[in-house]
C-alpha positions as CSV (number, residue, x, y, z in Angstrom):
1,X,41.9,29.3,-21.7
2,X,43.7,27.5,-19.0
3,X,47.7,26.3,-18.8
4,X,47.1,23.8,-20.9
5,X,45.6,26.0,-24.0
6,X,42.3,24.1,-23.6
7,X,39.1,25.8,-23.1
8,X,37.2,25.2,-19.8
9,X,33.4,25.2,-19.7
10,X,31.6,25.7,-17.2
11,X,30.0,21.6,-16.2
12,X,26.4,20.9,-15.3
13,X,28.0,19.2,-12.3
14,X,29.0,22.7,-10.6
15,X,25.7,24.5,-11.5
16,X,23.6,24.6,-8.5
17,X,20.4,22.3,-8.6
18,X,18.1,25.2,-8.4
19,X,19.4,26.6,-11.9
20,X,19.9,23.1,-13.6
21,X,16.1,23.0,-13.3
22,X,15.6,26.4,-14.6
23,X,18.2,25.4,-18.0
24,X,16.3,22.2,-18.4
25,X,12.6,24.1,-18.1
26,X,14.0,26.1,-20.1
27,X,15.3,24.2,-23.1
28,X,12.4,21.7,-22.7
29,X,10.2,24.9,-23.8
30,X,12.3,25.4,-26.4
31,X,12.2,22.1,-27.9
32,X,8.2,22.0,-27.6
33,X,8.3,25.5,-29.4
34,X,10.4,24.2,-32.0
35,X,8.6,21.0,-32.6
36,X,5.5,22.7,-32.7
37,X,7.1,25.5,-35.4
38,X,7.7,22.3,-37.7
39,X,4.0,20.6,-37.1
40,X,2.3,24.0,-37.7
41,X,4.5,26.3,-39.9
42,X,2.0,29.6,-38.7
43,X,2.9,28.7,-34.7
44,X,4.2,31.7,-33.4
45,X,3.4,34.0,-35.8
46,X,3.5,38.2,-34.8
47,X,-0.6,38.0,-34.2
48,X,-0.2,35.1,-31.7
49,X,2.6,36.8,-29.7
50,X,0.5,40.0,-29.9
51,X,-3.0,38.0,-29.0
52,X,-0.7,36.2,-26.1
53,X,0.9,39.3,-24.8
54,X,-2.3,41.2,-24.6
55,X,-4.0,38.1,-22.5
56,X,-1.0,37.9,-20.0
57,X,-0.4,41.3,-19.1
58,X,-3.8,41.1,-16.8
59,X,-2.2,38.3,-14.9
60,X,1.6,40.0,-14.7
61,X,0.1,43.2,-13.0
62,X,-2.4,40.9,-10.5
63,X,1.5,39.3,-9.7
64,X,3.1,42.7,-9.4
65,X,0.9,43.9,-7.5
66,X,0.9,40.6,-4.8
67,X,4.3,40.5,-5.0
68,X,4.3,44.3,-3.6
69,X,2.4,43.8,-1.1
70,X,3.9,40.8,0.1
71,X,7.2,43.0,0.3
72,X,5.9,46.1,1.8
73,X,4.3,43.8,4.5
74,X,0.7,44.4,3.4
75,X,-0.2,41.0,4.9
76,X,-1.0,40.1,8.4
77,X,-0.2,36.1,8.2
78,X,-0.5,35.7,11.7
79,X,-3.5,33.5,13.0
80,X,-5.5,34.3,16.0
């Protein structure tokens, strides 16, 4: 609370643009998710999560592992 016993929230207008994009990505996803929930009452059930989870994790350790080397300097971007 602030001197004048009102609570102050934090404004979109002080966010930085980079993480405005990432709350409205992010609740835009959400919406979708919920919209779909109500179209299709067996969206998101546990064997869709499980059937999703098992198809991603290929593609998170091919990006773990690019990411690494891209940190450890694994890559010679020079050209010539």
């Amino acid at each position: 609370m602030n001197d004048t016993g009102t609570r102050s929230f934090v404004s979109f207008a002080t966010l930085k643009p980079e993480t405005l994009t990432a709350l409205l990505v992010l609740l835009a996803a959400t919406l979708m998710m919920l919209a779909m929930k109500v179209l299709n009452p067996s969206f998101g059930s546990v064997q869709q999560i499980a059937a999703i989870l098992t198809t991603s994790i290929f593609l998170v350790v091919a990006s773990y592992g690019q990411g690494l080397v891209i940190l450890l300097g694994g890559i010679d971007s020079r050209s010539g």
